[in-house]
C-alpha positions as CSV (number, residue, x, y, z in Angstrom):
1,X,0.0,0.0,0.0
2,X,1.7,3.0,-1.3
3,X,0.5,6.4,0.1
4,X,-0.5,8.8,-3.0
5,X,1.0,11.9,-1.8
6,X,4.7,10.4,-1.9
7,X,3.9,9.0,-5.5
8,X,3.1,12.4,-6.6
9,X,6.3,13.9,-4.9
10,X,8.3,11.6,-6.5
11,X,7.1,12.4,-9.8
12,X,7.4,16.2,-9.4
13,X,10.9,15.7,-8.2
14,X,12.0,13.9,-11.5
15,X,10.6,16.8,-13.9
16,X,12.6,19.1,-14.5
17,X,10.8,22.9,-13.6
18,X,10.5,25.2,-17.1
19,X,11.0,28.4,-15.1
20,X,13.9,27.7,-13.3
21,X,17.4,28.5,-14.7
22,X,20.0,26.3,-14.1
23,X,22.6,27.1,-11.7
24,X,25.3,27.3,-14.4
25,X,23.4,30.1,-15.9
26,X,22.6,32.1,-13.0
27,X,26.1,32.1,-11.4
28,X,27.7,34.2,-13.7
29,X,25.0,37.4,-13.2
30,X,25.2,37.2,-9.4
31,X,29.1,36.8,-9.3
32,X,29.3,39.6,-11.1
33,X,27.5,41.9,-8.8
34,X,28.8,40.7,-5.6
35,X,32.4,40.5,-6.1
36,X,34.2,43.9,-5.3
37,X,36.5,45.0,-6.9
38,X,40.4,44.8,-6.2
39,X,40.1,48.4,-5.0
40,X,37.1,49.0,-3.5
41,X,38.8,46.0,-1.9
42,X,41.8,47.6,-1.0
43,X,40.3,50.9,0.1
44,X,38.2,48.5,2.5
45,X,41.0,47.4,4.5
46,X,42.8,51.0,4.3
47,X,40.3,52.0,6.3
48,X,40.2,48.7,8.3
49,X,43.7,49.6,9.1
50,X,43.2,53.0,10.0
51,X,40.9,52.2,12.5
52,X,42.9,49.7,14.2
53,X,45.9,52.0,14.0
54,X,43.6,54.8,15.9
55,X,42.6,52.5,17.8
56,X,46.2,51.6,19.0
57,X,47.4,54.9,19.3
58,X,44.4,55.9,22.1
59,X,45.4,52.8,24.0
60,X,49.0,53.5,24.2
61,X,47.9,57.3,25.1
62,X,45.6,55.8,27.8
63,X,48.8,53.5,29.1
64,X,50.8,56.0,28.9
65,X,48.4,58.3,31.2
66,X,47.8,55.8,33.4
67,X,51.3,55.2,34.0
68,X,52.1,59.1,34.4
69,X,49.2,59.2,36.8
70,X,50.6,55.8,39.0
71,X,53.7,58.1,39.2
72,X,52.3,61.2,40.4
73,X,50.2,59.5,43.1
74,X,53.6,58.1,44.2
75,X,55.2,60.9,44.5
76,X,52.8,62.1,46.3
77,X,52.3,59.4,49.0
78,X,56.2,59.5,49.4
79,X,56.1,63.8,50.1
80,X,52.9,63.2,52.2
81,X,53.2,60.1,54.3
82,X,54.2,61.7,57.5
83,X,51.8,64.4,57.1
84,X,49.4,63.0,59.8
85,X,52.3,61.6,62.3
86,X,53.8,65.3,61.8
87,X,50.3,67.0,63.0
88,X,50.5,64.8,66.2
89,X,54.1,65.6,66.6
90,X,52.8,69.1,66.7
91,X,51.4,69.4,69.8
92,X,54.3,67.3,71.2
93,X,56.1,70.5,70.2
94,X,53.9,73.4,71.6
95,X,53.8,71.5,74.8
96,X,57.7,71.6,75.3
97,X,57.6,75.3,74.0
98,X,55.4,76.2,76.9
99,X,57.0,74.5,79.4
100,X,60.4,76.4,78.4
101,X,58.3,79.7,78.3
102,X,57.4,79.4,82.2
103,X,60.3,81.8,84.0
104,X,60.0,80.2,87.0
105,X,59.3,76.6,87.6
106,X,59.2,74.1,90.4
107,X,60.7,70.9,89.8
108,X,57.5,69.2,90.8
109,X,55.7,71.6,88.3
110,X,58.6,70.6,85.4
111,X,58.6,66.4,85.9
112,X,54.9,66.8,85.6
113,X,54.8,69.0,82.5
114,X,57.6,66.4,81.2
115,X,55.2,63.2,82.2
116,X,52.2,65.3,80.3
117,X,54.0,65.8,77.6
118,X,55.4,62.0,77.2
119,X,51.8,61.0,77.1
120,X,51.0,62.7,74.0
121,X,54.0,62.1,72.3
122,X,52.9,58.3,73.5
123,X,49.3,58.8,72.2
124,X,50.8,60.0,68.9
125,X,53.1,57.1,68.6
126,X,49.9,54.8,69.1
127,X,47.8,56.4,66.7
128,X,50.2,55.8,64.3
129,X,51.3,52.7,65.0
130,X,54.8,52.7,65.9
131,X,55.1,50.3,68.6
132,X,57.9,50.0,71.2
133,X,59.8,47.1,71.6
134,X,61.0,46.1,75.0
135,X,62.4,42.2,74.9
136,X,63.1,41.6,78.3
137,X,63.0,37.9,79.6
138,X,62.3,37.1,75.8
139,X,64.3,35.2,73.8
140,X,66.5,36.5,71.6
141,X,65.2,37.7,68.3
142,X,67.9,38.6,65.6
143,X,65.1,40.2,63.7
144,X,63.9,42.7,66.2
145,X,67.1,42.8,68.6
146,X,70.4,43.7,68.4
147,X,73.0,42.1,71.4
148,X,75.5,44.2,72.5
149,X,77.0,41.3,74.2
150,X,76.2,38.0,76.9
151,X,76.6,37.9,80.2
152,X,76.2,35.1,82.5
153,X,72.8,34.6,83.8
154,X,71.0,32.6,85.4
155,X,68.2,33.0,82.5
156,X,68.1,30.1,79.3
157,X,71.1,30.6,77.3
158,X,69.7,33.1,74.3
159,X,66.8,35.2,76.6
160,X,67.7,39.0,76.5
161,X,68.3,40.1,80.0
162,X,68.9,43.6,79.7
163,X,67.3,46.3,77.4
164,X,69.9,48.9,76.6
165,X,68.0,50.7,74.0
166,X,64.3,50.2,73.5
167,X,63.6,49.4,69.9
168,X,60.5,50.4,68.0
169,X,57.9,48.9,65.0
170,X,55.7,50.6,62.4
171,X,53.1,48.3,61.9
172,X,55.2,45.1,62.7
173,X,58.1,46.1,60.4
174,X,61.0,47.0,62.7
175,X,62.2,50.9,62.7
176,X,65.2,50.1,65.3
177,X,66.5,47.2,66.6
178,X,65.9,46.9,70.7
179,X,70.0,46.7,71.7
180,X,70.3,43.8,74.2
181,X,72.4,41.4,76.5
182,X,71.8,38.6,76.4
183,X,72.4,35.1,78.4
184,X,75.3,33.0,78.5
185,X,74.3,29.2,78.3
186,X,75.2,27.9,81.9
């Protein structure tokens, strides 16, 4: 039992359509009208080029200000970085001032302008965080301590006895070395 609709398909199929051209024929009208010439062709990809060549050149202008920029903003953090320690520091300053303008002073009156004073300048070390170092009955830490010398102790062999000098961090990278004794091993 054949179906009648794919009979008539397959008939249609083997005829050969009148109006249609064959593809031989029509290929040589269309090529002819699509192809572009070798300049149009050329002036194509002048342009192309010029683009990309603008292109470039605002890219490298953009690096280039970018980079300029990186540089200033450098510069800037390096003449600027103590700016806020130095407005601490400050009032440091006008509090030794007006202790040395006061014509007559007690010595009560002087340790306890002194002791004032070594708070804020204290406070200011604090805020920005430089951070004294003072190792004693610690073991020795060639990083953050310098020793002087050992003496004989009856401390572990390598534990820092005596602080000579106190050292001091900024934000745990070391500013100056604490200078130590330390212990003799017994």
């Amino acid at each position: 039992m054949s179906n009648p609709e794919n009979t008539q398909e397959a008939a249609l199929d083997k005829e050969p359509a009148p109006e249609q051209a064959t593809p031989a024929e029509a290929a040589p009208a269309d090529n002819i009208d699509t192809i572009p010439s070798v300049e149009e062709q050329f002036k194509a990809l002048e342009l192309k080029a010029a683009e990309h060549y603008d292109a470039w050149l605002r890219a490298k202008a953009e690096g280039e200000n970018i980079r300029r920029r990186a540089q200033e903003d450098i510069s800037k953090a390096h003449k600027f970085a103590v700016e806020k320690f130095a407005g601490e520091l400050l009032a440091v300053k006008d509090s030794l001032e007006a202790a040395l303008a006061v014509p007559e002073q007690t010595v009560e009156s002087f340790k306890s302008g002194v002791e004032l004073t070594l708070k804020q300048l204290i406070s200011a070390f604090e805020k920005n965080a430089l951070n004294e170092v003072n190792p004693v009955g610690e073991k020795f830490d060639p990083h953050k301590h310098q020793a002087i010398g050992m003496v004989d102790s009856e401390q572990e062999a390598n534990t820092v006895v005596t602080v000579l000098q106190k050292g001091y961090l900024i934000a745990d990278r070391v500013l100056r070395p604490a200078l130590v004794m330390v212990a003799k091993g017994k």
